[in-house]
C-alpha positions in Angstrom: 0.0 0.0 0.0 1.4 3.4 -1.1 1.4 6.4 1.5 -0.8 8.3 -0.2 -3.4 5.2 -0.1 -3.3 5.0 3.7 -6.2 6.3 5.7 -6.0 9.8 7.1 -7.5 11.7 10.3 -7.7 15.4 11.0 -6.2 16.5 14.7 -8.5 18.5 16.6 -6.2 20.0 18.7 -3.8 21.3 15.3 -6.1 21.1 12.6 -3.2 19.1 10.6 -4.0 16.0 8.9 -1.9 12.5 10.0 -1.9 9.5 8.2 -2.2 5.6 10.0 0.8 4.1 11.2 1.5 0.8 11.8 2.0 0.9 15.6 -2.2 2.1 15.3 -2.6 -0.6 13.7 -5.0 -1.9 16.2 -5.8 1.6 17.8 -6.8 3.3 14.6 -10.3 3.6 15.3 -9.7 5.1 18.9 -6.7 7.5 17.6 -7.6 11.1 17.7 -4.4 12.8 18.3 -1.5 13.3 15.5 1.1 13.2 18.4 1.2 13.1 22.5 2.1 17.1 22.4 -1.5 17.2 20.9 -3.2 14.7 22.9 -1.8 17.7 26.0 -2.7 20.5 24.5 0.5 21.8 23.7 1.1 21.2 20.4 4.5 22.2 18.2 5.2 26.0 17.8 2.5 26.9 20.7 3.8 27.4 24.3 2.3 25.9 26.8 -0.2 28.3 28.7 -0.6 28.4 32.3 
């Protein structure tokens, strides 16, 4: 399967689309985050706030 075949998901927390990898293999359907800065709410190029 070619990259550009493999499913993709929108991040909520970025807005940046992310394409299945194979260690979601199993996951996929529960994934929602594009990386674990995301899944904190502190995504790349955004400080945290507090």
């Amino acid at each position: 399967m070619r990259k550009s075949e493999l499913p993709t998901k929108t991040c909520p927390t970025c807005q940046r689309p992310f394409a299945w990898r194979k260690k979601w293999e199993r996951d996929w359907a529960h994934v929602k985050f594009c990386s674990d800065a995301c899944r904190k709410g502190t995504p790349r190029g955004r400080p945290p706030t507090r």
